[in-house]
C-alpha positions as CSV (number, residue, x, y, z in Angstrom):
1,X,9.0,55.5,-24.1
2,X,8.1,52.0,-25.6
3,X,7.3,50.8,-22.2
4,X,4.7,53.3,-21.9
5,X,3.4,52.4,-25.5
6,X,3.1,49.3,-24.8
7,X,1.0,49.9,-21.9
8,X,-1.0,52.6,-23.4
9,X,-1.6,50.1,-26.3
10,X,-2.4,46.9,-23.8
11,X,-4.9,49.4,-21.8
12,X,-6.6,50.4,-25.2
13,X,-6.9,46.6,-26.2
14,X,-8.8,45.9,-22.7
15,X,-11.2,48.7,-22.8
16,X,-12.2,47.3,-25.7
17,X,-12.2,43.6,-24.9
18,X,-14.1,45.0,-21.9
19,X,-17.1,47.2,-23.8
20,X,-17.2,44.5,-26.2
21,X,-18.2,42.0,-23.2
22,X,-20.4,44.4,-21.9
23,X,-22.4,44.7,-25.1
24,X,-22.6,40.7,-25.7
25,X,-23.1,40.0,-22.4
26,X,-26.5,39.7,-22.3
27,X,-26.9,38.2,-25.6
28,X,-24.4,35.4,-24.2
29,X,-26.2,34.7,-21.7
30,X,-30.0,34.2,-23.3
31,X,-27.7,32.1,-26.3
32,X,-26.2,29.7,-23.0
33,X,-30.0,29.8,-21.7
34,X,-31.3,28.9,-25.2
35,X,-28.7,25.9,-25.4
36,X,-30.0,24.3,-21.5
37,X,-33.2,24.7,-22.8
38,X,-33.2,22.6,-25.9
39,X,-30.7,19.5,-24.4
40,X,-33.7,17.9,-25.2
41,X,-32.9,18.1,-28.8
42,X,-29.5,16.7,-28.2
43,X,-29.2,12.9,-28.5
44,X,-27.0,13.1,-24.9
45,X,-27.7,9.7,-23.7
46,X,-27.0,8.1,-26.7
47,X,-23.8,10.0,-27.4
48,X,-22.7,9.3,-23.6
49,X,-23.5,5.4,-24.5
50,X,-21.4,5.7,-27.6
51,X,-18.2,8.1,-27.6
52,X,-16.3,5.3,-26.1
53,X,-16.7,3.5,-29.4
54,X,-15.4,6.3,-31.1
55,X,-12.2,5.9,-29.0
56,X,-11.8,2.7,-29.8
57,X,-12.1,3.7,-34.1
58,X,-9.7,5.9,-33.2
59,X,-7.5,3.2,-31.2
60,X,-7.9,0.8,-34.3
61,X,-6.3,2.9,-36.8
62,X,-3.1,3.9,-35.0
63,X,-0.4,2.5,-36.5
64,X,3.8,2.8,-35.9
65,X,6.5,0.9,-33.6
66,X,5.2,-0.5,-30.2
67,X,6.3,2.3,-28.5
68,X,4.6,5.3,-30.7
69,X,1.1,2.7,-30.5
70,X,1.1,2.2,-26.6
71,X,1.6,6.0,-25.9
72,X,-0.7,7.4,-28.6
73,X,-3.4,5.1,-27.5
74,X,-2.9,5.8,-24.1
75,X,-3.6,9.3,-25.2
76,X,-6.3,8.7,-26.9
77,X,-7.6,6.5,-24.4
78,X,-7.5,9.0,-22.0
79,X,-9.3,11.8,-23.8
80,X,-11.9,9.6,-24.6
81,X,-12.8,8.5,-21.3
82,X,-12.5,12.6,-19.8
83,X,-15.0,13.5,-22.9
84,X,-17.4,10.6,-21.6
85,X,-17.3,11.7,-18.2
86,X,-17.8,15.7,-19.0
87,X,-20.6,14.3,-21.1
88,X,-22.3,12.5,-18.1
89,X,-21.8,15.9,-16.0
90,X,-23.2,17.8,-19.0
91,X,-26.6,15.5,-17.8
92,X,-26.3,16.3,-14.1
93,X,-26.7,19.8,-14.7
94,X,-29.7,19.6,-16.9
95,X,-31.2,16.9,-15.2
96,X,-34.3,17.8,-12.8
97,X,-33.7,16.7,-9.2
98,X,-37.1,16.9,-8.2
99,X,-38.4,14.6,-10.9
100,X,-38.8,10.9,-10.2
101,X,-39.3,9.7,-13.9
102,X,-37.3,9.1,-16.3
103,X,-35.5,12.0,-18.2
104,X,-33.6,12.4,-21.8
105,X,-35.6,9.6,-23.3
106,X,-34.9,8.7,-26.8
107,X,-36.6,6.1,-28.3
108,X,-36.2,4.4,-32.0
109,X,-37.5,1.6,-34.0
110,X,-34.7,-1.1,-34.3
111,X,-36.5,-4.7,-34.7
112,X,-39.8,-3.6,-36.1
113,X,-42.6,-5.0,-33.9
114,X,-40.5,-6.4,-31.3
115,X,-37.3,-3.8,-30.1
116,X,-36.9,-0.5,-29.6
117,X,-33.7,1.6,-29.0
118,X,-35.0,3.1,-25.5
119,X,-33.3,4.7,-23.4
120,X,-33.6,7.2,-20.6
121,X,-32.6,7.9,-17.0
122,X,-33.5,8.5,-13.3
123,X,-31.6,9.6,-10.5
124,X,-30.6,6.2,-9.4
125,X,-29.4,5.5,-13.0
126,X,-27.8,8.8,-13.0
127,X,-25.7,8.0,-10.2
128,X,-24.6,4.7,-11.7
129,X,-23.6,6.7,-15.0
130,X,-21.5,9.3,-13.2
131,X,-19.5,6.3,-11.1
132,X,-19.3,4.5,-14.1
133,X,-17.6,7.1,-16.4
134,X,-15.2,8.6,-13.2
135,X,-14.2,5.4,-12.8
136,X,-12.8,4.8,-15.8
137,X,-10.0,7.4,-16.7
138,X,-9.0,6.2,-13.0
139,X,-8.4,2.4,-15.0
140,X,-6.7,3.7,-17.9
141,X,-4.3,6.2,-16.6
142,X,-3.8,2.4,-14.0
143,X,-3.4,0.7,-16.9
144,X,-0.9,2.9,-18.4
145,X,2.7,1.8,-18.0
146,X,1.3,-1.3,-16.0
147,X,0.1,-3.6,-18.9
148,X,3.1,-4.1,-20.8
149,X,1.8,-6.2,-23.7
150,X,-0.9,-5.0,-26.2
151,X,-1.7,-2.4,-24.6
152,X,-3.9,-0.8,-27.6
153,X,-5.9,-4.0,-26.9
154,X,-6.4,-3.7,-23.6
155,X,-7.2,-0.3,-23.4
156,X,-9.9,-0.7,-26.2
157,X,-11.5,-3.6,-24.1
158,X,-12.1,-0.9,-21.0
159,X,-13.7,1.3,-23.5
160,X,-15.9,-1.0,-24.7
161,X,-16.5,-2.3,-21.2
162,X,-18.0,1.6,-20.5
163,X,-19.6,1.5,-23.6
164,X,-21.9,-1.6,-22.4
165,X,-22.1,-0.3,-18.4
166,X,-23.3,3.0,-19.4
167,X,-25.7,1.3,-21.9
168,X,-27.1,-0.8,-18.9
169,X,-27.8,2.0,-16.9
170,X,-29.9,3.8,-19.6
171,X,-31.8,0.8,-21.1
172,X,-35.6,1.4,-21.5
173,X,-36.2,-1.9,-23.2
174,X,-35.7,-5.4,-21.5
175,X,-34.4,-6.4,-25.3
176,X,-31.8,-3.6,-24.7
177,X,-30.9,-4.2,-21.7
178,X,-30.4,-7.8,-21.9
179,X,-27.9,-7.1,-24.6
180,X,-25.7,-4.6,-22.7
181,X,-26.3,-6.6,-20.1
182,X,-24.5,-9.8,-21.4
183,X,-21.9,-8.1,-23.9
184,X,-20.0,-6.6,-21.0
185,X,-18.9,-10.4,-20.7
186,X,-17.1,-10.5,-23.7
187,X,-14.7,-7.7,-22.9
188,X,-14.1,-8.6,-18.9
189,X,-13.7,-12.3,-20.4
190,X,-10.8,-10.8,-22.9
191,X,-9.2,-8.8,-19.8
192,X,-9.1,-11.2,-17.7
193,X,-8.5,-14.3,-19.8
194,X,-5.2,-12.3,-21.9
195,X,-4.1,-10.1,-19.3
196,X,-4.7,-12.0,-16.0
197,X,-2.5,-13.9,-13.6
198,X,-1.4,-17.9,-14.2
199,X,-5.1,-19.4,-13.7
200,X,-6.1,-16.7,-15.8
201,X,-8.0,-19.3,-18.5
202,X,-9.7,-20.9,-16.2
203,X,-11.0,-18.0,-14.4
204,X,-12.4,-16.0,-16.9
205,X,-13.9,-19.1,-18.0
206,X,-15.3,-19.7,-15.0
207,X,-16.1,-16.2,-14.9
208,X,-18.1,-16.2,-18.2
209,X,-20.2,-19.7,-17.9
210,X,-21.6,-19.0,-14.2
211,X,-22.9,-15.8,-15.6
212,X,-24.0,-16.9,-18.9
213,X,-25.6,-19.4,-17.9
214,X,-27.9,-17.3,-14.7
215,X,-29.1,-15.1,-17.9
216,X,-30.6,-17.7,-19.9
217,X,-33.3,-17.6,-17.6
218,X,-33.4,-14.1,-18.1
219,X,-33.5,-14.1,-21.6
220,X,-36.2,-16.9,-21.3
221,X,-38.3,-14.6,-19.3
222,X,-37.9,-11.6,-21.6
223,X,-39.1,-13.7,-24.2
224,X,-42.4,-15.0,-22.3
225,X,-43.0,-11.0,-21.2
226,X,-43.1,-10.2,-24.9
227,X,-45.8,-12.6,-25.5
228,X,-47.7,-11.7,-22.7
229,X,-47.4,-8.2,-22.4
230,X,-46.8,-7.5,-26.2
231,X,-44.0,-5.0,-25.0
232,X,-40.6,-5.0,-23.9
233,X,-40.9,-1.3,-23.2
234,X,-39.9,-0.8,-19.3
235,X,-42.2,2.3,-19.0
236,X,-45.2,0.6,-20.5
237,X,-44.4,-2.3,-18.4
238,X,-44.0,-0.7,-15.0
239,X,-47.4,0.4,-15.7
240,X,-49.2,-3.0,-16.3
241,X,-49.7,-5.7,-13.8
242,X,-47.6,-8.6,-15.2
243,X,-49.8,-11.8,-14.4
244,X,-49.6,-12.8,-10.9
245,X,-49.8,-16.2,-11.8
246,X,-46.7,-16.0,-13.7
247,X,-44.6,-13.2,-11.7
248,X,-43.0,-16.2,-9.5
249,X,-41.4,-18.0,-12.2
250,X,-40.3,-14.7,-14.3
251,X,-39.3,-13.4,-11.0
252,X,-37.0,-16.3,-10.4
253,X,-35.4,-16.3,-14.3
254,X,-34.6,-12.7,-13.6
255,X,-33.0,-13.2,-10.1
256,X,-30.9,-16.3,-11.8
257,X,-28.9,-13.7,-13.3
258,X,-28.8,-11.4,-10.9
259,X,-28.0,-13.3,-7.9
260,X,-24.5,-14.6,-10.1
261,X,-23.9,-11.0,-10.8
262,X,-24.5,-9.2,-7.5
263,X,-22.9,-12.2,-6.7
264,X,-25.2,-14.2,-3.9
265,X,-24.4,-17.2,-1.9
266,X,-23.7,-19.6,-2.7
267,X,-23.3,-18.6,-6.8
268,X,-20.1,-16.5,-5.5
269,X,-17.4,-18.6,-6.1
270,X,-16.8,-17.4,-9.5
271,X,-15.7,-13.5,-7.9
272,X,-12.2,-14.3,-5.8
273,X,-10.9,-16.5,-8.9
274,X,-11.6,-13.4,-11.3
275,X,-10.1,-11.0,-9.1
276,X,-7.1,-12.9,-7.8
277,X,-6.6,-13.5,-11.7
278,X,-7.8,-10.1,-13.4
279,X,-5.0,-7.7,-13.6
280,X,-5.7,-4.5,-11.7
281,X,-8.0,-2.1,-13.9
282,X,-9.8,-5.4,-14.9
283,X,-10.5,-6.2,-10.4
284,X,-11.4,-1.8,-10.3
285,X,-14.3,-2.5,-13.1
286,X,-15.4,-5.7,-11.9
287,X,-15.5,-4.7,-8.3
288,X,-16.8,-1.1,-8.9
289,X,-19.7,-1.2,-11.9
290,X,-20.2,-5.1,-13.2
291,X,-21.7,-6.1,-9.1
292,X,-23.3,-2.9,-9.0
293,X,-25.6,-3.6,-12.6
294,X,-27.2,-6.7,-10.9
295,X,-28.2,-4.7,-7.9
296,X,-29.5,-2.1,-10.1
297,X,-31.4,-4.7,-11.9
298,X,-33.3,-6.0,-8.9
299,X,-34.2,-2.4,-8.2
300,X,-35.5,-1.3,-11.7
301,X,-36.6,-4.9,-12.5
302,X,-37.3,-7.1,-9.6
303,X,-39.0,-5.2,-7.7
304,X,-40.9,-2.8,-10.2
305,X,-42.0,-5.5,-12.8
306,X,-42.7,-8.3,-10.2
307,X,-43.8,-6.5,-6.8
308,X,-46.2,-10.0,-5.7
309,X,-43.1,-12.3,-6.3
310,X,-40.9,-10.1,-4.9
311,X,-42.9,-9.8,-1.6
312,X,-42.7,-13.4,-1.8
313,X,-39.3,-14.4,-2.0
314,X,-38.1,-11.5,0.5
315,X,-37.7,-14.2,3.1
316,X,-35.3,-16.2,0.5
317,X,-33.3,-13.0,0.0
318,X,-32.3,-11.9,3.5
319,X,-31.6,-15.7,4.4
320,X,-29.0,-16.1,1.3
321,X,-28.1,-12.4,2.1
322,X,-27.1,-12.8,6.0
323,X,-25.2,-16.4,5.1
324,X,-23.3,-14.2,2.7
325,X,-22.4,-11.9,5.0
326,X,-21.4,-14.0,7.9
327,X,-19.7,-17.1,5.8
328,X,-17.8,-14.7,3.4
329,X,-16.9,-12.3,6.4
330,X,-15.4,-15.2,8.3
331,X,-13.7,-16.8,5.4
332,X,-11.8,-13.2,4.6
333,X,-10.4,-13.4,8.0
334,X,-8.2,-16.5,6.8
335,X,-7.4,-15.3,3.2
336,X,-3.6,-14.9,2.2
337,X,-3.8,-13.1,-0.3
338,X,-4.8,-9.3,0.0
339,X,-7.2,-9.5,-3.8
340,X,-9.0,-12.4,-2.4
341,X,-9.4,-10.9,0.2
342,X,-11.3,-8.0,-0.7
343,X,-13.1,-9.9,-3.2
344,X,-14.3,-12.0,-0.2
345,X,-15.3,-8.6,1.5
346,X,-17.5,-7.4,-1.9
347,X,-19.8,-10.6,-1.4
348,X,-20.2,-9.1,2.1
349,X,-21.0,-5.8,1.4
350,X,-23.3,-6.8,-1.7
351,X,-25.3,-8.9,0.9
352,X,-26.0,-5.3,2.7
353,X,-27.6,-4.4,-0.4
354,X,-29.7,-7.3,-1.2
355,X,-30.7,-6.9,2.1
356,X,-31.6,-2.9,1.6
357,X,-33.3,-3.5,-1.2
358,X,-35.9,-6.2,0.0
359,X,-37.1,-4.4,3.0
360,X,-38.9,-2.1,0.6
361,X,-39.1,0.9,2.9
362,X,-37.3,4.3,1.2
363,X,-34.4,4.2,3.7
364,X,-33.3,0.4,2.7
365,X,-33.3,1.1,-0.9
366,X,-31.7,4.5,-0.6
367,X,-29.2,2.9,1.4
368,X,-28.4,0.1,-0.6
369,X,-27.8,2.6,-3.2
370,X,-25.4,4.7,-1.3
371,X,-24.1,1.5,-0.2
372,X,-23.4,0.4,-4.0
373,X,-21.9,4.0,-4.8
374,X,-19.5,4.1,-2.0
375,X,-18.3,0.4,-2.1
376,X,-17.6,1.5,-6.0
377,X,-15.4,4.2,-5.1
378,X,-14.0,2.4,-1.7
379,X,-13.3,-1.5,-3.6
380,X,-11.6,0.4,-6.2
381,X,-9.3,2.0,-4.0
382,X,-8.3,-0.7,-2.1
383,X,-7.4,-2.8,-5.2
384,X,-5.5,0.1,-7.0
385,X,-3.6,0.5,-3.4
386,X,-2.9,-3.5,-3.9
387,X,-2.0,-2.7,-7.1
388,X,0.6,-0.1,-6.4
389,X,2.6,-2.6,-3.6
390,X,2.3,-5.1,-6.2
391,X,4.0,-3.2,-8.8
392,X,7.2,-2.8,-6.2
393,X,7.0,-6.6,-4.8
394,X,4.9,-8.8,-7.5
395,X,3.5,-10.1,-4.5
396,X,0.0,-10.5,-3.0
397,X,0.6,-12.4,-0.4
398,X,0.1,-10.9,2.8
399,X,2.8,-12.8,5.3
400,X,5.5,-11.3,2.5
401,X,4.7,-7.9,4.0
402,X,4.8,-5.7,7.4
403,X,6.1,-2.8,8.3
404,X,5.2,-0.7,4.9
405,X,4.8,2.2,7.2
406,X,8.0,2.5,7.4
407,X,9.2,3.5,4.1
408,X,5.7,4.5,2.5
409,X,4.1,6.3,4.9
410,X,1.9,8.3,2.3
411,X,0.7,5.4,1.0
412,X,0.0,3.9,4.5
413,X,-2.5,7.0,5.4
414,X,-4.4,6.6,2.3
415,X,-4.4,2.6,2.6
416,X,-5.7,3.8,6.2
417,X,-8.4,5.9,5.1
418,X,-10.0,3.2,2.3
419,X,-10.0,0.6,5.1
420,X,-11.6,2.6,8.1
421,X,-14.1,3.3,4.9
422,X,-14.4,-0.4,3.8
423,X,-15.1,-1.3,7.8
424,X,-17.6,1.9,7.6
425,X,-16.3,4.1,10.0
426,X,-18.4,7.4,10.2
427,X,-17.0,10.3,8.6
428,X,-16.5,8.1,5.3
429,X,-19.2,6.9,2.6
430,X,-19.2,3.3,3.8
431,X,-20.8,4.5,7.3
432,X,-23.9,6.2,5.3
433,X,-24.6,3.2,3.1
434,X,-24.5,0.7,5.9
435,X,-26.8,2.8,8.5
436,X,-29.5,3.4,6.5
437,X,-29.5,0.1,5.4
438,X,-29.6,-1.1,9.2
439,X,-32.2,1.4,9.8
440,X,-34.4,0.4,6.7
441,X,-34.1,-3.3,7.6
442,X,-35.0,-2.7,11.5
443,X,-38.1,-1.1,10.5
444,X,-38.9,-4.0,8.4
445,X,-37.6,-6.4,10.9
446,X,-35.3,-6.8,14.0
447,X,-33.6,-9.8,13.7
448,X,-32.7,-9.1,10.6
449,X,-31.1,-5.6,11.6
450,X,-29.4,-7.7,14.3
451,X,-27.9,-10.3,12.2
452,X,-26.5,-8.2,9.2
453,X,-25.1,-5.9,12.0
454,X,-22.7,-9.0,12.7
455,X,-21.1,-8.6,9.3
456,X,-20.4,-4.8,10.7
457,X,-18.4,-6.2,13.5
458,X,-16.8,-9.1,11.4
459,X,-15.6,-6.5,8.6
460,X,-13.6,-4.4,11.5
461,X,-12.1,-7.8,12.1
462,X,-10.6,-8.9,8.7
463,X,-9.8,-5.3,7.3
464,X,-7.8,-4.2,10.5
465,X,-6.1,-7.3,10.2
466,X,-5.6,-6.5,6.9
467,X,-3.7,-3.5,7.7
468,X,-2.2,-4.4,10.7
469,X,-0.1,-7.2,8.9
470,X,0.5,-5.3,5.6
471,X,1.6,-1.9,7.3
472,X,2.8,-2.3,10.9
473,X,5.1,-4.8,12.5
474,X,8.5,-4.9,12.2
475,X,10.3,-4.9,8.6
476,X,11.0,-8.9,8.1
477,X,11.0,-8.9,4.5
478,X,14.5,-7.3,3.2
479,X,13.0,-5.8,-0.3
480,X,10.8,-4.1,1.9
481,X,13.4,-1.6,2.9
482,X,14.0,-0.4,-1.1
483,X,10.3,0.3,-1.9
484,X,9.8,4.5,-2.8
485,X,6.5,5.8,-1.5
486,X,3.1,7.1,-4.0
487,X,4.8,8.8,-7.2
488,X,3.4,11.6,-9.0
489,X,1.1,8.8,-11.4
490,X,-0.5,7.2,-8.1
491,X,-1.4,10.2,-6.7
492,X,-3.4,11.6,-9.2
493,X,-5.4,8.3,-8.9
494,X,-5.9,7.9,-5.6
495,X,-6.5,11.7,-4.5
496,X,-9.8,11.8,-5.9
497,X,-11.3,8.6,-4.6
498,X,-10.0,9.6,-1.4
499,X,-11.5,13.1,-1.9
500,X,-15.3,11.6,-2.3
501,X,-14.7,8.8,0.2
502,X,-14.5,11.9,2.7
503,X,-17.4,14.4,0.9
504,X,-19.9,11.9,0.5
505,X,-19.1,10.5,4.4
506,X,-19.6,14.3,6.0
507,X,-22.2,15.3,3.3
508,X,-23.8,12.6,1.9
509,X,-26.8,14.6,0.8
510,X,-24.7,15.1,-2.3
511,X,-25.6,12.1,-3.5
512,X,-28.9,11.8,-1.6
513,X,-30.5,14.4,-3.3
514,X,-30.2,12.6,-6.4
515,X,-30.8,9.3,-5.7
516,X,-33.7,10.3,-3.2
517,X,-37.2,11.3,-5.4
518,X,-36.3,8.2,-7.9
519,X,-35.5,5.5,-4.7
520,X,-39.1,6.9,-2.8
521,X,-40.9,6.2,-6.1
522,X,-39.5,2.6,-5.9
523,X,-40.4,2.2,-2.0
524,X,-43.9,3.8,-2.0
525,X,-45.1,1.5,-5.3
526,X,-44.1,-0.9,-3.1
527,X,-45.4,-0.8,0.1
528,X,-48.9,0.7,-1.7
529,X,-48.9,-2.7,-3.1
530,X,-48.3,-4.6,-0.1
531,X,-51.0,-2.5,1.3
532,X,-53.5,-3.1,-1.7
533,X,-53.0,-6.9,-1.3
534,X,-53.1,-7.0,3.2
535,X,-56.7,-4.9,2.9
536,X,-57.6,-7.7,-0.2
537,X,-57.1,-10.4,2.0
């Protein structure tokens, strides 16, 4: 009898759980319709710039034993990094695919008369955004039981690393951008300099003056585009022709940055000492977002602010762009150590999208951009997989391995996957980035097509020698024999790089579709200018 009451009484309660959600239903629905439709009331790019700041207040204020700190800010890390990434796919959904300009702009006086808070976005700045915020609870659930000192520290330099990465991506105003720009520095500096390897000073020292020093120029060249121009707004000034006479030289203190950053032969030599050096979530943000700001600089500034100087140094760009995928493809091939390695590779990859970008045409800049996405996700993967043989050996050097197949042979299939993806096999993301890149630059010119695709050929060299040494071959090394496979931790990480490695390689239109409208913009302003000045002359 009280079984029968209680399921007369549980029937009752849904009947009228369910006429209750028949009555609101449609008043739900026009209430969730009301809330898409104002976004545009909702500060969203400036709360996605900012929430990882409000981690770190958070972080600041924790107080206990060691133990308590590191796990509570872990936690806190954590949550603040998931909110930042729901809040970026909060502006997926409401943003318009089929709009080229920019979208959720906020603008506010800061400097009277000479800055304004300006941001907004575009699908290629979008796509930055989203890579930039996924990739980040992937570094702090790394970090996590891997950094054992100051941890609190550590993770509070990450958040204020995406704090400054996201801000690049949004920046309206060259003031604003300049300063997201150059404070990431401060933070990478911190991680690599504290929590890095033996050379660690000297590298992020290293690390911070090559870089400093290319953005002087930059900041020389904002300055001189104030006082020309009398703005520093980006929208204003894609609209006016910045004086030809003058685009060369501002053209040239932009790309001094830039080139470090990306980084270009021969200003490279800065990248394998900060990743040999940085610890592993430090190498992940590096390798994944701090390359990919420079090329999204030469896309949003290079060539929309200085088109004439930009058709005029083309020639400079492949040239440094072909020797940096040729020199640095060969000199991976003789690396010992499995970081520099890869680091080596990055120049090599970056040089694809120098190269994408330059030929003008829609399917080199849309490659270059898939290209910068899927080396992101790819580079990050490799280094995390370093990371987790690391953690067992405390080794990077590759003649201590061989034969990891043997006792890891989960990790061995995922370490397989990211390297047929680094090489660019098809069916992963690396294929798509480097074929329309090839594509783009054959239309623009064979021999360029031709030598880049060298640097195809060279990077099936040096990452199947990679993996050959680290994962087949007989076991020679003894502590080989006790390492455990993936645990629950790695996993997690790994599964969902490995996940859109695969997605974006058989359907790349995911990404496509976003980045496409805003990269066609790009392209056809171009090659309308290069029309405007061949029927001129």
């Amino acid at each position: 009898g009280s079984e029968m009451c209680i399921r007369d009484r549980c029937s009752i309660i849904s009947i009228r759980i369910s006429i209750s959600l028949c009555i609101c239903d449609f008043d739900w629905v026009n209430n969730f319709a009301y809330l898409s439709i104002n976004m545009s009331d909702i500060p969203i790019l400036t709360l996605t710039i900012f929430l990882p700041l409000i981690g770190v207040f958070f972080l600041l204020f924790i107080k206990g034993d060691k133990d308590f700190i590191d796990k509570t800010s872990g936690y806190v890390a954590q949550l603040t990094s998931i909110v930042t990434f729901l809040a970026s796919i909060l502006i997926l959904i409401n943003f318009n695919y089929n709009d080229p300009n920019f979208q959720f702009i906020e603008q506010h006086n800061w400097i009277l008369n000479f800055v304004n808070y300006k941001v907004g976005i575009d699908g290629i700045s979008l796509s930055f955004i989203l890579l930039t915020t996924f990739i980040t609870p992937i570094c702090i659930l790394a970090t996590i039981n891997s950094v054992k000192d100051r941890l609190r520290e550590f993770l509070i330099a990450l958040l204020l690393m995406e704090t400054m990465m996201i801000g690049v991506f949004c920046s309206l105003d060259l003031f604003i951008f300049y300063l997201f720009f150059e404070a990431g520095l401060i933070p990478m500096f911190l991680i690599i300099g504290i929590w890095g390897g033996e050379r660690r000073v000297y590298s992020a020292f290293k690390f911070f003056l090559y870089t400093l020093f290319g953005s002087i120029f930059m900041l020389i060249s904002i300055i001189y585009i104030y006082f020309d121009a009398g703005t520093l707004d980006v929208e204003k000034l894609l609209k006016i022709q910045i004086n030809k006479d003058y685009q060369k030289y501002l053209w040239l203190g932009f790309f001094a940055s830039f080139a470090v950053k990306t980084p270009m032969w021969p200003v490279h030599t800065w990248l394998p000492d900060a990743h040999v050096e940085a610890p592993t979530s430090g190498s992940v943000l590096l390798a994944a977002i701090l390359l990919k700001m420079a090329g999204y600089g030469f896309i949003r500034f290079s060539l929309g602010l200085f088109p004439d100087a930009s058709i005029y140094f083309a020639p400079l760009v492949f040239i440094l762009s072909i020797i940096a995928i040729i020199y640095t493809s060969l000199v991976a091939l003789v690396q010992k150590d499995m970081k520099k390695l890869i680091a080596y590779s990055s120049v090599a990859h970056m040089g694809f999208v120098t190269i994408g970008i330059f030929v003008f045409n829609k399917q080199g800049i849309e490659g270059s951009i898939f290209q910068m996405i899927s080396h992101g996700i790819i580079s990050s993967a490799l280094f995390l997989c370093v990371g987790v043989i690391y953690d067992r050996m405390h080794t990077r050097e590759i003649s201590n391995y061989g034969g990891v197949v043997n006792v890891m042979p989960k990790f061995a299939i995922m370490f397989m996957v990211f390297t047929l993806g680094s090489l660019g096999l098809p069916g992963t993301s690396g294929f798509i980035g480097e074929i329309l890149v090839l594509i783009g630059a054959f239309k623009f010119n064979y021999w360029i097509a031709f030598l880049a695709a060298i640097g195809v050929i060279l990077s099936a060299c040096y990452s199947l020698w990679l993996y050959r040494r680290v994962v087949f071959g007989e076991i020679k090394n003894e502590k080989i024999k006790s390492l455990n496979d993936l645990n629950k931790k790695e996993y997690i990480i790994l599964t969902p790089l490995l996940i859109i490695t695969l997605v974006l390689g058989f359907y790349p239109a995911l990404l496509l579709d976003l980045i496409s409208p805003s990269a066609e913009k790009v392209s056809e302003n171009m090659l309308n200018y290069i029309n405007l000045v061949s029927n001129i002359k």
